[in-house]
C-alpha positions in Angstrom: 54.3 86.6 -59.4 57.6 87.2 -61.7 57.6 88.7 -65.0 60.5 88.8 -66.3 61.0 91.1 -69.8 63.4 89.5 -72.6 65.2 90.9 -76.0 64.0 88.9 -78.8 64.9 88.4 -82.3 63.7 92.5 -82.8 65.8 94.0 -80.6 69.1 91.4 -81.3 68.6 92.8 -85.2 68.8 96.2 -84.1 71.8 95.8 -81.8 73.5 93.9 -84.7 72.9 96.4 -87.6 74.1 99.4 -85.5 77.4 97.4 -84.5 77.8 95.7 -88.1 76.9 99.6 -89.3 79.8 100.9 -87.1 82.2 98.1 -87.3 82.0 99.4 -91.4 81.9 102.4 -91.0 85.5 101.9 -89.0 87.0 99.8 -91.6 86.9 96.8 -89.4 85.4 93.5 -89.0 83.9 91.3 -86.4 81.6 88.9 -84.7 78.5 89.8 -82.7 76.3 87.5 -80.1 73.1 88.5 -78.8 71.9 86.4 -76.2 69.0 86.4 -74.1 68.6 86.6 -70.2 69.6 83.1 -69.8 73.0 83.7 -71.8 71.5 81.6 -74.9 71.6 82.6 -78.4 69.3 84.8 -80.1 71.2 86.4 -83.3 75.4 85.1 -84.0 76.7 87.3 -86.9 79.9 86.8 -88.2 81.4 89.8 -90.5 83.1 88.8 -94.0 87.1 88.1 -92.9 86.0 88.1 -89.2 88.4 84.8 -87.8 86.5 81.5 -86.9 87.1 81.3 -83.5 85.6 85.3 -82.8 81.5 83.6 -82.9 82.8 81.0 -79.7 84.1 84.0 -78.3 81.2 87.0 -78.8 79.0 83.3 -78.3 80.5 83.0 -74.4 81.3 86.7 -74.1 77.7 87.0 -74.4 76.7 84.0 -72.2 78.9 85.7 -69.5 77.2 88.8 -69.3 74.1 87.3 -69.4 75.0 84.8 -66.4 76.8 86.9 -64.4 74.4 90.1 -64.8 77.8 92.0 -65.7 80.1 92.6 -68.1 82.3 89.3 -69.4 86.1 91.2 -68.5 84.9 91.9 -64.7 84.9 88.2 -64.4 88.5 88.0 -65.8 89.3 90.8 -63.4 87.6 88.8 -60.3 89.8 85.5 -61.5 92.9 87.5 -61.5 92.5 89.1 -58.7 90.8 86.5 -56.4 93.4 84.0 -58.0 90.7 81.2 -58.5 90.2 78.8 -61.8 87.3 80.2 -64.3 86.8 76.3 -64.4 85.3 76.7 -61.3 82.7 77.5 -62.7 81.7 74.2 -64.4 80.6 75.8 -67.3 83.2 75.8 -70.0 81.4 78.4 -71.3 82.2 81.7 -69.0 85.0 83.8 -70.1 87.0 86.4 -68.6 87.5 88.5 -71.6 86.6 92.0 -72.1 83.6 92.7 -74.7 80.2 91.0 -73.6 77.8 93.2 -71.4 74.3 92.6 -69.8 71.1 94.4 -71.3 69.5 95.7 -68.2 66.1 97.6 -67.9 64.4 98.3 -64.9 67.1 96.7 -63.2 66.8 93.1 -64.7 69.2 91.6 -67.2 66.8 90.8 -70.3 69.5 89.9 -72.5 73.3 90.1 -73.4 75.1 92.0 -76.4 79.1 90.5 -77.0 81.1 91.3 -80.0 84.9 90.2 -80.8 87.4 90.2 -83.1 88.9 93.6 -81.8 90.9 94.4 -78.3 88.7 94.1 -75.6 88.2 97.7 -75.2 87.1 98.3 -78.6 84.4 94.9 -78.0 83.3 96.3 -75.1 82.7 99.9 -76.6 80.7 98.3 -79.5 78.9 95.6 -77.7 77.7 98.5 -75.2 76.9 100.6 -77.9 74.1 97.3 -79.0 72.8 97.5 -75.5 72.5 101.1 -75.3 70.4 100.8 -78.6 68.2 98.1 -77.1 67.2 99.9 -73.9 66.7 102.9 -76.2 63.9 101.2 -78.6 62.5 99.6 -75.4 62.2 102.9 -73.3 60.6 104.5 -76.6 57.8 102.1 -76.9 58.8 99.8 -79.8 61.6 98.6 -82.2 61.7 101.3 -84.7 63.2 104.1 -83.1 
């Protein structure tokens, strides 16, 4: 028998007020996707000035990780590199930018963190800054922590 552990709306809250908290506390603004194991939605913010098109982004950023149990700029890196079409896929929504990465406890993805609006780097550091909070609360016992 499987069980397989998933970040719900608890855990997406925390990893979006740390990065909304940080994102402020930078001067800056952007949008943030938490998605669960399967890549779907659990918690889309948007920050106040953040442009339109940043929630389809952190949205598939998020979806990417999530799918490909890895962070969303290594599959850019493989399409580059390999030379192949991301429509390959047949899933319009897989991206190859840096900034979405996988939530992963005990070895299994439970969910995805993504944020954009910033260069990749700067996603990336944020978005993995959400996961790290998430496996945090989870290896503590609880969301509070």
């Amino acid at each position: 028998m499987q069980t397989n552990l998933e970040i719900g709306e608890e855990e997406a809250k925390l990893a979006v007020d740390l990065i909304v908290g940080e994102l402020k506390r930078r001067g800056k603004v952007a949008a943030i996707a938490v998605a669960d194991r399967h890549g779907e939605l659990i918690a889309l913010w948007r920050m106040n000035g953040a442009g339109l098109s940043t929630m389809t982004v952190a949205s598939n950023k998020a979806f990417t990780a999530a799918r490909t149990r890895g962070p969303s700029g290594d599959l850019g890196d493989s399409i580059r590199a390999d030379g192949w079409d991301i429509a390959f896929l047949s899933d319009p929504r897989y991206i190859g930018w840096p900034g979405g990465v996988p939530v992963m406890i005990g070895g299994q993805v439970v969910g995805a963190i993504a944020v954009s609006g910033l260069s990749g780097e700067e996603d990336a550091e944020l978005a993995t800054l959400g996961a790290k909070r998430i496996i945090k609360s989870v290896e503590s016992g609880g969301s509070q922590g």
